[in-house]
Backbone bond lengths (Angstrom), bond angles and torsions (degrees), N, CA, C in turn:
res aa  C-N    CA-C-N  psi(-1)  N-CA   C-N-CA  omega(-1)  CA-C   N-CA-C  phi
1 X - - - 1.463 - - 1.525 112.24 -
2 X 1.282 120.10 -56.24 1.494 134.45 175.06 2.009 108.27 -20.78
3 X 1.402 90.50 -63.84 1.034 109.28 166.39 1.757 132.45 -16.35
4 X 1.346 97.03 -68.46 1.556 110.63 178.02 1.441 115.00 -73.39
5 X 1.885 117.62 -26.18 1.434 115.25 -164.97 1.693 95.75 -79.95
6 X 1.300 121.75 165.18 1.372 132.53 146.95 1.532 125.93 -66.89
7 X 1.703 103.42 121.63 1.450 76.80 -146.52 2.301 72.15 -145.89
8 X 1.619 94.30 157.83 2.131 101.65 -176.76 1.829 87.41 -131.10
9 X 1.280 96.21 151.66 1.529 98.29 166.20 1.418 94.56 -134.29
10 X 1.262 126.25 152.33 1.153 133.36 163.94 1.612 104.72 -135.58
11 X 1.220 110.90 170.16 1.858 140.38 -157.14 1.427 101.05 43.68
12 X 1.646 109.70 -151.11 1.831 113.71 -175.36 1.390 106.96 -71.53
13 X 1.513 117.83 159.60 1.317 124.45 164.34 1.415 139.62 -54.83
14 X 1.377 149.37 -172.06 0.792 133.08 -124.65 2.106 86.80 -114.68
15 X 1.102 129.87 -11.59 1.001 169.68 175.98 1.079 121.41 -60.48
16 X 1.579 121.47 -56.87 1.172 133.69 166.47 1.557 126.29 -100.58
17 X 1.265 106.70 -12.27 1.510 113.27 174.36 1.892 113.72 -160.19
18 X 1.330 100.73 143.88 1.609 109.94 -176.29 1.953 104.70 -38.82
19 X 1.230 99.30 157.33 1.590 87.68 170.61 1.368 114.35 -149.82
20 X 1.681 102.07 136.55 1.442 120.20 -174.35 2.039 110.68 -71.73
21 X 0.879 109.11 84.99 1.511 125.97 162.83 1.726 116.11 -37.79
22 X 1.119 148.28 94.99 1.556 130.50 -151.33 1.887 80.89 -117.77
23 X 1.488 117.46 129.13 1.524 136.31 149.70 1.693 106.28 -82.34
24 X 0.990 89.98 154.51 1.753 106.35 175.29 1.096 105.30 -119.18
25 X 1.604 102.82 172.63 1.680 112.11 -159.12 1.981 89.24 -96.22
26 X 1.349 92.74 -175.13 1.531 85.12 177.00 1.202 125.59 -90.47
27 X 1.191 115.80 24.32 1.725 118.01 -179.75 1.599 86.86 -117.07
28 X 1.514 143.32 -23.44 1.279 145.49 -173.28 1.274 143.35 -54.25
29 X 1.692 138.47 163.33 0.780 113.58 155.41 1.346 113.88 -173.16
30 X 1.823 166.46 -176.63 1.164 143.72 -128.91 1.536 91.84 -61.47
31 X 1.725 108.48 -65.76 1.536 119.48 -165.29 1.104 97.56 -28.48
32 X 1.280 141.41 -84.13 1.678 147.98 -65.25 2.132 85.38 -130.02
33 X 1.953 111.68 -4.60 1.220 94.79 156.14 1.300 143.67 -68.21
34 X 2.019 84.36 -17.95 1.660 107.43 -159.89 1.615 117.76 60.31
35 X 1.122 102.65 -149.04 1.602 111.41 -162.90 1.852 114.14 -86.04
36 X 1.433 99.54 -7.85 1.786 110.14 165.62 1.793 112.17 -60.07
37 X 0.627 130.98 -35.02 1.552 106.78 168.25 1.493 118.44 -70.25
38 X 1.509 114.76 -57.37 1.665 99.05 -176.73 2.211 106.31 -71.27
39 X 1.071 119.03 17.87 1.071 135.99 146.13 1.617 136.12 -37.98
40 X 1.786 85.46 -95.16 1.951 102.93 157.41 0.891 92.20 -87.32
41 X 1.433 153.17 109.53 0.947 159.37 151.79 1.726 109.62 -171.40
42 X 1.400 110.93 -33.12 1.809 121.97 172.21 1.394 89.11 -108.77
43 X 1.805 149.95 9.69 0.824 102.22 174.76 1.438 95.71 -128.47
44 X 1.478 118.82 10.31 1.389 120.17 136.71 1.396 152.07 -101.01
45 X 1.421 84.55 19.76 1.704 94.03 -171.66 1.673 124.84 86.20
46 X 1.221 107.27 -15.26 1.613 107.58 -166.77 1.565 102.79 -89.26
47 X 1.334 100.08 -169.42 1.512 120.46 167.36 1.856 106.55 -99.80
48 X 1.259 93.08 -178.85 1.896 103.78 -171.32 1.499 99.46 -140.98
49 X 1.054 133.47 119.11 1.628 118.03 153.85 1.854 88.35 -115.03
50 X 1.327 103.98 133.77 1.447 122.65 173.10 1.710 103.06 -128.40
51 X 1.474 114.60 122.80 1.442 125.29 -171.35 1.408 110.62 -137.29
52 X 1.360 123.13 127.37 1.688 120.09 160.00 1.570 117.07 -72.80
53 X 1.371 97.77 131.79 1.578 95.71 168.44 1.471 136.17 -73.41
54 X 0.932 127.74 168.68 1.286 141.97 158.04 1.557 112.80 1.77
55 X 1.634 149.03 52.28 0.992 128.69 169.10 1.732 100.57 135.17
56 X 1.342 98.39 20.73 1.746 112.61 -160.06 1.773 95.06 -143.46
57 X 1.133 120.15 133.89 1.179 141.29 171.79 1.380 123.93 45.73
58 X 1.030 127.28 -98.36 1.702 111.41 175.65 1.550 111.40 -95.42
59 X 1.671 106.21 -18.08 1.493 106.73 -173.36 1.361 121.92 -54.48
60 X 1.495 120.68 176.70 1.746 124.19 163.29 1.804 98.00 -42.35
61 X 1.397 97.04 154.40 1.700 106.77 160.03 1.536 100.95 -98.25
62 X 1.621 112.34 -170.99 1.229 120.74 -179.18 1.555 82.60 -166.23
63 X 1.890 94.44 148.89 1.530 118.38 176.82 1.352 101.74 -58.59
64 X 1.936 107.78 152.85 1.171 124.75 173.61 1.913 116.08 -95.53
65 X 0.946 125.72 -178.72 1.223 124.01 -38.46 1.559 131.76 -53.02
66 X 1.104 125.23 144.58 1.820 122.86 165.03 1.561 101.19 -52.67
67 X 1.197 95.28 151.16 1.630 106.37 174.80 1.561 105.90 -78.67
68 X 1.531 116.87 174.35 1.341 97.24 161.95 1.373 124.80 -111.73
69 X 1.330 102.34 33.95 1.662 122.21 166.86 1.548 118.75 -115.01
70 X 1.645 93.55 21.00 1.404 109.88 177.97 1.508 111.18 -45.76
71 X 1.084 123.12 -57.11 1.799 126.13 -172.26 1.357 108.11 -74.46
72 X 1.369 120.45 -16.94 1.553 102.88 146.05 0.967 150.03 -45.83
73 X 1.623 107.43 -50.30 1.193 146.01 -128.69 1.822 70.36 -114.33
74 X 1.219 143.30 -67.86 1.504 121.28 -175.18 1.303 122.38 -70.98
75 X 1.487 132.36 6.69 1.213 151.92 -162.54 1.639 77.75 -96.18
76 X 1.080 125.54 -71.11 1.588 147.81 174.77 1.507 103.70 -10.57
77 X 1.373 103.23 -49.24 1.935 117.97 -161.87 1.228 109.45 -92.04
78 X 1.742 128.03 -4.41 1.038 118.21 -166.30 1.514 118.69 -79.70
79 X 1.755 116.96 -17.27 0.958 135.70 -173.61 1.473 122.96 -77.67
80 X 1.386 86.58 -24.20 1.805 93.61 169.83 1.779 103.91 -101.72
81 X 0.777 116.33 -28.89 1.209 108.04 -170.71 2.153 103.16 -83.23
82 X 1.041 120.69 -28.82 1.701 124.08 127.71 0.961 109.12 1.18
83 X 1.492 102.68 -83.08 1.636 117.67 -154.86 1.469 100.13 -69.31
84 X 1.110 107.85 -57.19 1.818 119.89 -166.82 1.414 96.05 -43.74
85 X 1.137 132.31 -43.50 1.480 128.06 -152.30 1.716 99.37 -112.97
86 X 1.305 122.45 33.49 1.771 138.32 174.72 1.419 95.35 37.53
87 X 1.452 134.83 34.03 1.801 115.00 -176.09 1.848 101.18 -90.56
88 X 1.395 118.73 128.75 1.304 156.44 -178.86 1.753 112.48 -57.95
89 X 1.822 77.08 -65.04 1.644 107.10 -157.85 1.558 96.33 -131.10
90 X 1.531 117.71 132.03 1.716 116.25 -172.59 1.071 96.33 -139.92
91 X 1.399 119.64 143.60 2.113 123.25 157.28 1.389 76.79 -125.13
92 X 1.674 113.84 128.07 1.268 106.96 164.90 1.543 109.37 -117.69
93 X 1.640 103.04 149.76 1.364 117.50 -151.76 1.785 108.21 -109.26
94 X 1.507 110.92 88.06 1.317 105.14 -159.90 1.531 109.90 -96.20
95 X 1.467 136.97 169.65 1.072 127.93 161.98 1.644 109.75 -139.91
96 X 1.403 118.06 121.50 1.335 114.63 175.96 1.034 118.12 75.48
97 X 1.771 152.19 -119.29 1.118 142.97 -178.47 1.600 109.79 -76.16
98 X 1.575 118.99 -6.62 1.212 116.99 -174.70 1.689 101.37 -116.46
99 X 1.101 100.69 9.86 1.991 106.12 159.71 1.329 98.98 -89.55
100 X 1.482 113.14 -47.56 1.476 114.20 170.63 1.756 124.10 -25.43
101 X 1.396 86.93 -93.95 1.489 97.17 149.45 1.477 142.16 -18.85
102 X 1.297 113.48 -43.52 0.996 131.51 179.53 1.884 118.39 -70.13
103 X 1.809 94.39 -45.04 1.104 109.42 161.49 1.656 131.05 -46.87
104 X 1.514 102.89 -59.84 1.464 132.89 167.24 1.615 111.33 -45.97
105 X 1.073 110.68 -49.39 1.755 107.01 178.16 1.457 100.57 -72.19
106 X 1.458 119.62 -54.18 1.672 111.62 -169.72 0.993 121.97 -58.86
107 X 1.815 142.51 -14.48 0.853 156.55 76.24 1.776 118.07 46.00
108 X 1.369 115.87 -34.45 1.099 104.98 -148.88 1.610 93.87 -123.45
109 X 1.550 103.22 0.31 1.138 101.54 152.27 2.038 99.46 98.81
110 X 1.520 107.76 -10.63 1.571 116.30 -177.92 1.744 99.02 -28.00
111 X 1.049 108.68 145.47 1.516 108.85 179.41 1.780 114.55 -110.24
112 X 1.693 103.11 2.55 1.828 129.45 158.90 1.625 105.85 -57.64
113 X 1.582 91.85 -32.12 1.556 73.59 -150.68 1.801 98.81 -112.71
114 X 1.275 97.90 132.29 1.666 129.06 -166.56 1.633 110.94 -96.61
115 X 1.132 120.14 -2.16 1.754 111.97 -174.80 2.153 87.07 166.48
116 X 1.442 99.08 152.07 1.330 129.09 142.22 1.609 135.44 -99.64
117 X 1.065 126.28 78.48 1.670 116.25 161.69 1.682 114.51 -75.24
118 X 1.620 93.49 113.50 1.352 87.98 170.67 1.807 116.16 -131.10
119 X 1.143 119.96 -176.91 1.220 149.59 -168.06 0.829 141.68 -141.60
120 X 1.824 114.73 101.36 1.674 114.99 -163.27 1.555 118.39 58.69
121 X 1.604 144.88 28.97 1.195 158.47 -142.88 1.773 79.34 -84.03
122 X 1.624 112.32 161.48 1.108 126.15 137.77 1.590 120.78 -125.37
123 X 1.252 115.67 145.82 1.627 111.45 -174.30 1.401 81.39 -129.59
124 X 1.559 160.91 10.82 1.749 147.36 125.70 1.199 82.49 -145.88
125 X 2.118 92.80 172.15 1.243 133.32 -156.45 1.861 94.52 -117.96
126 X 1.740 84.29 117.15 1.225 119.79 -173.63 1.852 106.99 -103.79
127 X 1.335 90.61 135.52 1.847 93.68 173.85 1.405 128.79 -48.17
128 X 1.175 90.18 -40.23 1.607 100.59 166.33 1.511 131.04 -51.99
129 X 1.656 101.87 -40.22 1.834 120.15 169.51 1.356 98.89 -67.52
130 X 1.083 118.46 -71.51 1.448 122.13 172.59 1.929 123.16 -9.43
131 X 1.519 99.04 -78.17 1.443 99.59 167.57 1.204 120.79 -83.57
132 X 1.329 128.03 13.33 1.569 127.75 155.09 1.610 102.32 -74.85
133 X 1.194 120.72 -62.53 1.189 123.40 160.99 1.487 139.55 7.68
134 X 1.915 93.25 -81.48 1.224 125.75 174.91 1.403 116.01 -55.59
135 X 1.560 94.00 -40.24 1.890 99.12 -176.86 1.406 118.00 -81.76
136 X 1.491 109.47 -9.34 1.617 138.68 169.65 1.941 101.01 -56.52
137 X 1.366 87.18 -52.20 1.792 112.68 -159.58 1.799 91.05 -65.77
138 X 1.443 123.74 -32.67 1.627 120.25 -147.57 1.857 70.02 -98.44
139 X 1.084 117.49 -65.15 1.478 103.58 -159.09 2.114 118.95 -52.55
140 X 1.261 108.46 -38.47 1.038 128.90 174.32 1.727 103.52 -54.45
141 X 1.474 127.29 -40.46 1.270 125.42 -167.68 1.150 99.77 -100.93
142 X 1.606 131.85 -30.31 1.538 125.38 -178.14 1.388 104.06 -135.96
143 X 1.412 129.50 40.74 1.487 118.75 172.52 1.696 91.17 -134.68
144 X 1.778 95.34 -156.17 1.617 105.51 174.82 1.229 102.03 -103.73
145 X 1.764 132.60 12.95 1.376 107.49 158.63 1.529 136.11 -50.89
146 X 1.456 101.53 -19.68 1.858 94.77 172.87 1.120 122.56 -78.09
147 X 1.373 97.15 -35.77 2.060 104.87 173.74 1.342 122.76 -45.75
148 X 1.361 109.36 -46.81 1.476 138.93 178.01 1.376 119.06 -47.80
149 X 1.599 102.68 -55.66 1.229 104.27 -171.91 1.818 114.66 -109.83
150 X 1.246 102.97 30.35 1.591 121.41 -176.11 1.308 82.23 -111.38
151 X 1.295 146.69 -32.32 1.334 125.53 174.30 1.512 116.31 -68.04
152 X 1.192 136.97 -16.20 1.423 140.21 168.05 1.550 100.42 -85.88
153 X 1.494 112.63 -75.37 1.480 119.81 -166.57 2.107 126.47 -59.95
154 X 1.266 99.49 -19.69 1.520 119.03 -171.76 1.547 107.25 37.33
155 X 1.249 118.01 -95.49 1.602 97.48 -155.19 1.821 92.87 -110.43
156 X 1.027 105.47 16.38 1.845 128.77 163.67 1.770 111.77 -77.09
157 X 1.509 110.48 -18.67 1.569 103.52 -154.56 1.700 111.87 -79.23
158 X 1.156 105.40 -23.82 1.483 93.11 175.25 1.601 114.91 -91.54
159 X 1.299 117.84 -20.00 1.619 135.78 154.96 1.898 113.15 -34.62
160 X 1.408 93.42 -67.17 1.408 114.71 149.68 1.409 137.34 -5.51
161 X 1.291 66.53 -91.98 1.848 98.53 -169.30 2.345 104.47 -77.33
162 X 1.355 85.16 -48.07 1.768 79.51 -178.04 1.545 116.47 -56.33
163 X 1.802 101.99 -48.79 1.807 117.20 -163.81 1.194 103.06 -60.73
164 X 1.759 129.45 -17.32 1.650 134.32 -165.29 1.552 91.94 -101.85
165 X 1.370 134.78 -62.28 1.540 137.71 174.02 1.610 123.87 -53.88
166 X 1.451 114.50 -42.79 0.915 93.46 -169.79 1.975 120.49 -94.79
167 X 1.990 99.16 5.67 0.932 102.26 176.98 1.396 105.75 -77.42
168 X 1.599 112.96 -33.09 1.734 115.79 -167.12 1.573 112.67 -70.78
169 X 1.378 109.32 -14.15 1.732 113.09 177.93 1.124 103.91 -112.80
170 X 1.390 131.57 17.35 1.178 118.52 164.84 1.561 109.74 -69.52
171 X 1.203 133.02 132.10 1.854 131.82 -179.23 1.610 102.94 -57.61
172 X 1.388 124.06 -25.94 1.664 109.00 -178.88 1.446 100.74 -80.52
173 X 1.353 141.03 -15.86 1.244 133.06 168.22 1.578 125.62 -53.84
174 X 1.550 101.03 -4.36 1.390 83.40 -174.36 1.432 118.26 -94.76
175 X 1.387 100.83 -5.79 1.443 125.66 169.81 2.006 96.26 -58.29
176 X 0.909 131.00 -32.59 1.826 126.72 -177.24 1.048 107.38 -11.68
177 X 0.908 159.37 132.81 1.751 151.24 113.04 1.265 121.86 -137.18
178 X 1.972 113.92 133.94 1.487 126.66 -175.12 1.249 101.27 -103.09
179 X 1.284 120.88 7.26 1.469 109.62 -175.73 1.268 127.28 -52.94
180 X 1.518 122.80 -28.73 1.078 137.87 172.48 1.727 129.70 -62.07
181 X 1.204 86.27 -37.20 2.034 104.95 157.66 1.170 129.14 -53.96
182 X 1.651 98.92 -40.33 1.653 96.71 -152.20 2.382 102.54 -67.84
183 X 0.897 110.82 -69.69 1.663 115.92 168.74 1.522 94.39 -14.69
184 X 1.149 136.20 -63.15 1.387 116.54 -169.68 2.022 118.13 -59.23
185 X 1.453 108.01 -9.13 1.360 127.23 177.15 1.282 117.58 -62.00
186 X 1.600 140.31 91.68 0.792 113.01 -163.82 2.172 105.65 -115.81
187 X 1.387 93.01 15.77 1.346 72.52 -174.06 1.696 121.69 -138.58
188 X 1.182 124.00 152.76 1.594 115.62 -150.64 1.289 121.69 -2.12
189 X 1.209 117.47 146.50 2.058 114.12 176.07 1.880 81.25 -134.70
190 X 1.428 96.69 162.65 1.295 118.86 156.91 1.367 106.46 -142.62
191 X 0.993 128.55 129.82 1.633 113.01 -174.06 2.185 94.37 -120.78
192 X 1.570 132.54 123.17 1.087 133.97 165.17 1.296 114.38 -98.51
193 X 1.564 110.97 131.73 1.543 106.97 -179.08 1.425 91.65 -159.16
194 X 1.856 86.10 152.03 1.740 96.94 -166.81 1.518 109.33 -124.98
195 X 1.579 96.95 119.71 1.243 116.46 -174.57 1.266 134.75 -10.12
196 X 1.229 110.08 -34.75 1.605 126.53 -165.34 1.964 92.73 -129.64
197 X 1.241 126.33 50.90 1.224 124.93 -179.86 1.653 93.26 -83.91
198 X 1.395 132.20 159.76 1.141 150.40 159.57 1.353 121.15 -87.14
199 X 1.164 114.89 -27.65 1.318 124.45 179.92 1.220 123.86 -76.82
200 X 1.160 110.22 -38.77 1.490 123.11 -159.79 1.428 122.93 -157.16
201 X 1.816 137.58 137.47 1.217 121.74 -170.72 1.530 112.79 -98.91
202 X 0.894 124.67 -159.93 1.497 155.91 161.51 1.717 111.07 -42.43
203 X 1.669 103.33 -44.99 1.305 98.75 171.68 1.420 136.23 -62.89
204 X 1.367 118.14 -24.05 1.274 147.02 -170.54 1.645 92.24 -65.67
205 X 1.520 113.37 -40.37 1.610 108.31 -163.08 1.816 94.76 -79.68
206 X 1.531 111.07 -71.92 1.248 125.94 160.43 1.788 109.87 8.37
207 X 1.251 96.16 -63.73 1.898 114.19 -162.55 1.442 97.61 -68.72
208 X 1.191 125.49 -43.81 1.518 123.67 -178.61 0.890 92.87 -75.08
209 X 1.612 130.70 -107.10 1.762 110.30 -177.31 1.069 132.37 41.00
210 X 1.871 102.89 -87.25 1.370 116.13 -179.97 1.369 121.54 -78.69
211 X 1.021 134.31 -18.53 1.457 166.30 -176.52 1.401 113.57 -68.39
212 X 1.465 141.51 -71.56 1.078 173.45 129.07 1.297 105.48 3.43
213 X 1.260 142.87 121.49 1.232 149.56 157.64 1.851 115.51 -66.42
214 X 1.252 100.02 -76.29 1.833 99.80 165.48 0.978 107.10 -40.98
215 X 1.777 111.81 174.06 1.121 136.31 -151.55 2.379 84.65 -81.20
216 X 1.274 99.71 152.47 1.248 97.35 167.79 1.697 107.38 -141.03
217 X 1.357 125.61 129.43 1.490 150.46 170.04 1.950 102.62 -92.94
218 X 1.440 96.08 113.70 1.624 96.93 171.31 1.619 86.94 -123.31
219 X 1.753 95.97 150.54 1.597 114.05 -152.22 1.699 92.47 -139.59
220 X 1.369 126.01 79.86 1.273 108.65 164.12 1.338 137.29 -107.75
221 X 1.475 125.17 117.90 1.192 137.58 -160.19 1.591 119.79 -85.85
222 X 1.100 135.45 107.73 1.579 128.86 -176.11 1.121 122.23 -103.64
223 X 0.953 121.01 148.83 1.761 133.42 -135.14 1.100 118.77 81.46
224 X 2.074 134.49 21.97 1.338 107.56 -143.86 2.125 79.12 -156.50
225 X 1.247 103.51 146.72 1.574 115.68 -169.27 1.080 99.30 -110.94
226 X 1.404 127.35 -158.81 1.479 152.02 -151.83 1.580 88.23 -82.77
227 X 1.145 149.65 23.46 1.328 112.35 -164.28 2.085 92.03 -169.75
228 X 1.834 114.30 50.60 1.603 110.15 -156.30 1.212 85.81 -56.45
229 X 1.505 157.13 -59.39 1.159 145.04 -107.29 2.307 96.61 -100.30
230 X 1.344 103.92 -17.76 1.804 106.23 148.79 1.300 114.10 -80.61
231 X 1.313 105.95 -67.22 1.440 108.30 -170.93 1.181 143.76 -64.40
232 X 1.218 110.50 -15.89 1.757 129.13 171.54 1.517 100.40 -153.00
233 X 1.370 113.15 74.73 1.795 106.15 -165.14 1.995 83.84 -92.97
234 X 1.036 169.20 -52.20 0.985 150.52 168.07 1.564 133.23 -16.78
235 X 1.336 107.02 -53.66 1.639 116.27 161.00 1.368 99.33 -73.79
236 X 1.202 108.75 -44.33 2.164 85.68 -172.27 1.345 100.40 -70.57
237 X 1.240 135.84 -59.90 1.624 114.20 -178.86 1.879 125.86 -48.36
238 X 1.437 103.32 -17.27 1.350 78.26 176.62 1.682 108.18 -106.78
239 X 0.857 111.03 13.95 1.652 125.89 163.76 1.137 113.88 -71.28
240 X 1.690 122.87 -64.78 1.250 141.97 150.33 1.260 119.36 -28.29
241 X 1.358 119.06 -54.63 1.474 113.24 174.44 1.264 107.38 -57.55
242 X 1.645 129.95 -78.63 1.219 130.50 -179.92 0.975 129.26 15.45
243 X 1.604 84.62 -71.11 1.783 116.35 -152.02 1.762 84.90 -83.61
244 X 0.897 145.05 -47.94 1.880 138.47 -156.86 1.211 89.96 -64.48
245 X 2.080 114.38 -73.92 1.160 81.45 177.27 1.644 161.66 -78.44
246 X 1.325 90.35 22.16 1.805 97.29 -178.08 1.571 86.06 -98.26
247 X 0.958 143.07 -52.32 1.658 133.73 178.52 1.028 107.24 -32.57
248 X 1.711 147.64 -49.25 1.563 151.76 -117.78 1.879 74.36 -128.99
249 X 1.482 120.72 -53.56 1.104 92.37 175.96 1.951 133.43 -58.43
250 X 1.214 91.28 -39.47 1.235 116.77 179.32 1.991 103.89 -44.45
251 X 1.250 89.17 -57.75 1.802 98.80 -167.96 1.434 117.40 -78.60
């Protein structure tokens, strides 16, 4: 599988050092991390594989609509795509629907994976996501959000942009909830979230927290939106660092 997705590695291979796995949010994709992976990645020693999924950035697309067990359903792939890419030892570094994710695989108990750093995660669908969403949906149909993000996604962007929107406004979405996962989690979390996120509140961190069996670190940064690792990427990298390397020590 590895193979077909678009996919950057940065520091040593998977071989010589643990490796930070980075998910994207659902508007995401390799570009759109920028220069934060080979980042934590030289300033912890590890390796990086950063990849777009299925219908996101340079990779294959896939027919619409997304299900709305979509982040399952890639939680599902992570295990082969593991393998495909020889990684040993993983902290995977999620943000937004791919903290999600991130959650959902660790969950499953993989014995690769040594810590979660995530970013802006949701574990349910909050009103607030909801009409962030919607106003996602008005700008995307009558603003320059498509322009914007057709420069990452190209002939992926409405693939993109619809399979992530129109799963989150679908009305059975509001039924979402990982709450039930998280207790089976047993190993480092960091969860980053920025004060003034649009997407998502305070509760989202709260729920993991309590949720979570391993040790859990909540990191909230103010001045800082849906996206710390743009918007305040200084505090999120050295948060990130921290936390990897006390995980790698830890494990």
């Amino acid at each position: 599988m590895l193979e077909r997705l678009e996919t950057a590695w940065h520091g040593p291979p998977p071989d010589a050092a643990p490796t930070l796995v980075f998910l994207h949010e659902g508007l995401g994709c390799v570009e759109m991390w920028r220069d934060f992976p080979s980042a934590l990645a030289a300033a912890t020693g590890t390796g990086a594989l950063v990849y777009s999924r299925f219908g996101y950035g340079k990779s294959p697309t896939i027919p619409l609509p997304r299900p709305l067990s979509y982040m399952h359903d890639e939680a599902a792939l992570l295990p082969e795509l593991l393998r495909d890419a020889k990684i040993r030892d993983a902290i995977l570094v999620g943000h937004s629907d791919g903290g999600s994710i991130a959650l959902l695989h660790a969950a499953t108990g993989d014995p690769r994976v040594r810590g979660l750093a995530l970013e802006a995660p949701h574990v349910f669908c909050e009103d607030v996501s909801v009409a962030s969403i919607a106003a996602a949906r008005d700008a995307f149909e009558g603003g320059g959000l498509r322009a914007g993000l057709e420069r990452y996604h190209r002939e992926n962007v409405d693939v993109a942009f619809r399979g992530w929107n129109g799963a989150w406004l679908d009305p059975g979405f509001r039924a979402w909830n990982l709450q039930s996962c998280l207790p089976k989690i047993t190993v480092p979390v960091l969860v980053v979230q920025g004060e003034d996120d649009a997407y998502g509140t305070l509760a989202q961190v709260d729920a993991i927290e309590l949720g979570v069996r391993g040790p859990c670190t909540r990191c909230v940064i103010p001045g800082c939106g849906h996206a710390p690792h743009k918007d305040r990427p200084e505090a999120t990298l050295d948060a990130m660092r921290t936390f990897v390397n006390a995980a790698l020590r830890r494990a």
